[in-house]
N, C-alpha and C positions, 0 to 999 in steps of 0.2 A: 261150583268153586271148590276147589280140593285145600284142604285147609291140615300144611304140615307146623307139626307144635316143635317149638325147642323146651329146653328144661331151665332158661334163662326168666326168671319169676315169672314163670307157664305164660309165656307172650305167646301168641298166633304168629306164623308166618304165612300170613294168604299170597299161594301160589295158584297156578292153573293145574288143573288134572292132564298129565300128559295127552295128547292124542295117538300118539302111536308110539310103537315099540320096536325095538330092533328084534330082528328075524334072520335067518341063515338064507342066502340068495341060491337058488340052485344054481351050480358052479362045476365046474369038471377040470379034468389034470389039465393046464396049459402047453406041456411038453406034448401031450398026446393030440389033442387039436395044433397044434403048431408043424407036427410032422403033418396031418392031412392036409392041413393049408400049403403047404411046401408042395404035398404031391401032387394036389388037385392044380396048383400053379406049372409044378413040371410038365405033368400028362398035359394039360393044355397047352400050353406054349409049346411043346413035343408034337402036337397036333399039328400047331400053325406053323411050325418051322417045315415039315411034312407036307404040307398041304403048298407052301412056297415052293418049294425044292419041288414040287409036280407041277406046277401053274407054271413053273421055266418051263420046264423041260417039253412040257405041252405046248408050251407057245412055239418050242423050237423046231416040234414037228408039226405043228397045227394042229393037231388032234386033243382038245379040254376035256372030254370023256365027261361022264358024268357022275352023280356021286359025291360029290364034294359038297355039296349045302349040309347036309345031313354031317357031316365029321366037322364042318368048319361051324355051325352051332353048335355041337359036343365041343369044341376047343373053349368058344365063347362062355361057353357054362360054366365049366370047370373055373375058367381064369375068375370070371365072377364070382363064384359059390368061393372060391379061397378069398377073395378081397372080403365078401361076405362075414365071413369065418374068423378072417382076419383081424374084424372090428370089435370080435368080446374078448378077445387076448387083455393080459390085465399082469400087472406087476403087483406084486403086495411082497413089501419090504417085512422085517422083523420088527414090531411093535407099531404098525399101522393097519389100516383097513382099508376098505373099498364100500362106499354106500354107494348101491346101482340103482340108477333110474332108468324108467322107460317112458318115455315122450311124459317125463315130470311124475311118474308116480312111483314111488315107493318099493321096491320090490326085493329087498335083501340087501345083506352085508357080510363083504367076505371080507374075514380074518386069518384065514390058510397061508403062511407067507408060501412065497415061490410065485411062480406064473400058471393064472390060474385062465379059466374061460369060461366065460357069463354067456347069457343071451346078446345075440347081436343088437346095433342100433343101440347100445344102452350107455347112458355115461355113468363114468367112477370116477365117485368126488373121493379123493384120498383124503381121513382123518384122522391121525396122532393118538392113539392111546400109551402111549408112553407117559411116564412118572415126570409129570410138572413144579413148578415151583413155583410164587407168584409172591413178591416183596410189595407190600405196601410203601408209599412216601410217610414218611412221618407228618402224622394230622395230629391238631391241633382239638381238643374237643375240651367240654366241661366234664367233669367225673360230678358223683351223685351229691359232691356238697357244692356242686360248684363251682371249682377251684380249675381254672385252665392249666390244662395238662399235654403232653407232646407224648404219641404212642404209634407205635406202629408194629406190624407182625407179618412173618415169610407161612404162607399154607402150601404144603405141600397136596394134590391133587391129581385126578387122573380121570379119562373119560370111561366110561362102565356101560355106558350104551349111545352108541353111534348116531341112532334114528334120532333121539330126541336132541342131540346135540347139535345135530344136522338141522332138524326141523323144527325145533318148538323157539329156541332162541337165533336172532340176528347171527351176530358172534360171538360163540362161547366162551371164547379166550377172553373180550372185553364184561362180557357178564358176569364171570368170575370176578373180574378185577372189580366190579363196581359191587359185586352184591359182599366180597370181601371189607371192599370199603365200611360199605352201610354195617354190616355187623360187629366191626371194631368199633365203631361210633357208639352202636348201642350199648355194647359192652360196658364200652367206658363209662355213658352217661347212666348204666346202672351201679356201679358200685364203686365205693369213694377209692382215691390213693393211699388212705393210711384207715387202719381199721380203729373205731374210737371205741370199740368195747370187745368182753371175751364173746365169742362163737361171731362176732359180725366177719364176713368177709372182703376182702379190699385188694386192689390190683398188684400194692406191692408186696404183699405179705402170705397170698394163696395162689402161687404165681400156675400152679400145678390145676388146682379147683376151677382159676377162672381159664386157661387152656382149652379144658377140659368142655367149659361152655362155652367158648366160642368157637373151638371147632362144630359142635353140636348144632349152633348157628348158622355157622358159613353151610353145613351141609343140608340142612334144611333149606335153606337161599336157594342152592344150585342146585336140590337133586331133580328138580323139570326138569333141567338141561343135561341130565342125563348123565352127571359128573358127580363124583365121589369125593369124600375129604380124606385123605389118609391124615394128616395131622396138620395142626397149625400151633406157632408158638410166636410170643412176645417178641420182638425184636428188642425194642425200646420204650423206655418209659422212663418219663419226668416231669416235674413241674416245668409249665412254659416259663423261660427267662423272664419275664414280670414279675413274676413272685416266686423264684427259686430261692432268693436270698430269706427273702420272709420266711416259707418254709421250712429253710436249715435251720431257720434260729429257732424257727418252734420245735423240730426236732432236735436241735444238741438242750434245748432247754427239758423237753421229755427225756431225754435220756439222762439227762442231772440228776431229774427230779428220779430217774429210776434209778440212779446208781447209788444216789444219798439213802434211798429206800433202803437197799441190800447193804450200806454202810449202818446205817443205824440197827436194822436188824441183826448184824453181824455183832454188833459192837455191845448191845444188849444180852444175848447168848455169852459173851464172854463175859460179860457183868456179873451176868449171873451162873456159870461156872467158877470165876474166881469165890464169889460170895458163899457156896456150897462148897468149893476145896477147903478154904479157911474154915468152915465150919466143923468138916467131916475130921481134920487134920488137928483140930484146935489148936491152931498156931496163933489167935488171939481173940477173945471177948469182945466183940463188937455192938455196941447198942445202936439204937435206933438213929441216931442222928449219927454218929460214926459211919455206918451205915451210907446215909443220905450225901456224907460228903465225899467219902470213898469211890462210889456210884458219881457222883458228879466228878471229879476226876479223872476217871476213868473213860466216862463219854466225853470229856472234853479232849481226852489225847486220841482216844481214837476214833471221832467222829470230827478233829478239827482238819483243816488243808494247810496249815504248816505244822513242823514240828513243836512240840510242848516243852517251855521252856522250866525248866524243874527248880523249884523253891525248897532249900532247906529251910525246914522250921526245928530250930534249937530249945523250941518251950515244948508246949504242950500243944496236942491235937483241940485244944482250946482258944489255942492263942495265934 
């Protein structure tokens, strides 16, 4: 059992050890077998049309002479040996291939685009290595506290070896799409939607880090089947409508509690910058309780949410 690691909290992903590998088919110019097929058709048919036009004429003096089995099996050959010839002729388009069989076994893959020419008798299954795309539906899963969540991701993709694509999986195209599946899922049920401390990582907040392991995933998934990851990325991510609403409110309530943070700490720095100007400028004697009520003052206008409604006092800072 061939056992490929991803770097997603060092899981295993038990695959099969490929069985076979793509290889180069022996293969030759198609235009150049295509002219001998053409000629070995001509010279034969040029034979039998020869050999007709003398069976008249013989019939018409009675005289068949002899001779003619020997050129009339030369005709037969030729016309054969091109229908022969004819059967490894082979199309390869720009960014497909040819996986050749011969009565079911394995024998090469041509990549040459043009018209090319294999062994006779052999079939060419045409395979796609062109640049894929594959969009997930948005799934439904739990993230790692629990909390159902809606996620989905487009992996871009491409096949890197024919043989195994051909042979070790059903359908390629459907095995991607599921083994895509499966490692979004895990994704997700490994790490939460919202990060609850510094250095932990979280779907929405290392959008880049967790990319980055589930390509890493998906390519460990698919590479038996002989397919490559060029990239994948999040499409979509949210809380499932159940608890979207609950949710927001725990986040606009984190973000209060963060912005009262930076309000208070701001509001203290100027406390204590006015308290050091006044002092350095001595523009007045301030004692300790002067002090204490200046300071509470001061955080009350600029740590309140409406404006501060200002009280003259006509006594004393005592009164």
């Amino acid at each position: 059992m061939h056992r490929m690691r991803t770097d997603v909290d060092d899981v295993a992903v038990h695959m099969p050890a490929p069985r076979i590998r793509e290889r180069r088919a022996v293969e030759a110019s198609g235009l150049v077998m295509a002219a001998v097929v053409l000629a070995a058709w001509l010279v034969g048919l040029a034979l039998m049309v020869w050999l007709f036009v003398r069976a008249v004429r013989a019939a018409d003096t009675g005289e068949l002479g002899s001779g003619w089995t020997p050129t009339l099996v030369l005709a037969c050959v030729l016309v054969l040996a091109g229908v022969v010839l004819a059967t490894g002729l082979a199309q390869v388009a720009p960014g497909q291939a040819r996986v050749v069989q011969f009565l079911g076994r394995y024998v090469g893959t041509v990549r040459t685009a043009g018209l090319r020419w294999v062994a006779p008798f052999t079939t060419k299954r045409m395979v796609s290595t062109r640049i894929r795309n594959h969009e997930t539906a948005v799934l439904k899963v739990n993230d790692a506290d629990g909390n159902p969540i809606d996620i989905a991701c487009v992996v871009v993709w491409q096949v890197a070896d024919t043989a195994q694509a051909s042979f070790e999986v059903d359908e390629f195209v459907q095995f991607v799409a599921i083994q895509t599946e499966a490692a979004v899922r895990h994704i997700a049920n490994s790490y939460p939607y919202d990060a609850h401390g510094d250095g932990q990582l979280s779907l929405r907040d290392n959008a880049d880090e967790i990319t980055e392991k589930l390509a890493a995933e998906i390519g460990a998934r698919v590479a038996s089947a002989g397919v490559t990851v060029i990239e994948s990325r999040l499409t979509h991510l949210a809380y499932a409508p159940e608890i979207a609403q609950a949710m927001l409110r725990r986040q606009q309530a984190s973000a209060i509690v963060a912005a009262r943070q930076r309000i208070v700490e701001g509001a203290v720095g100027m406390v204590e910058l006015a308290l050091d100007r006044l002092a350095e400028h001595d523009v007045v004697d301030l004692d300790e309780e002067r002090k204490a009520t200046m300071v509470s003052n001061l955080l009350v206008v600029l740590c309140g949410d409406r404006d501060a409604q200002p009280v003259v006092n006509t006594g004393t800072l005592y009164q």
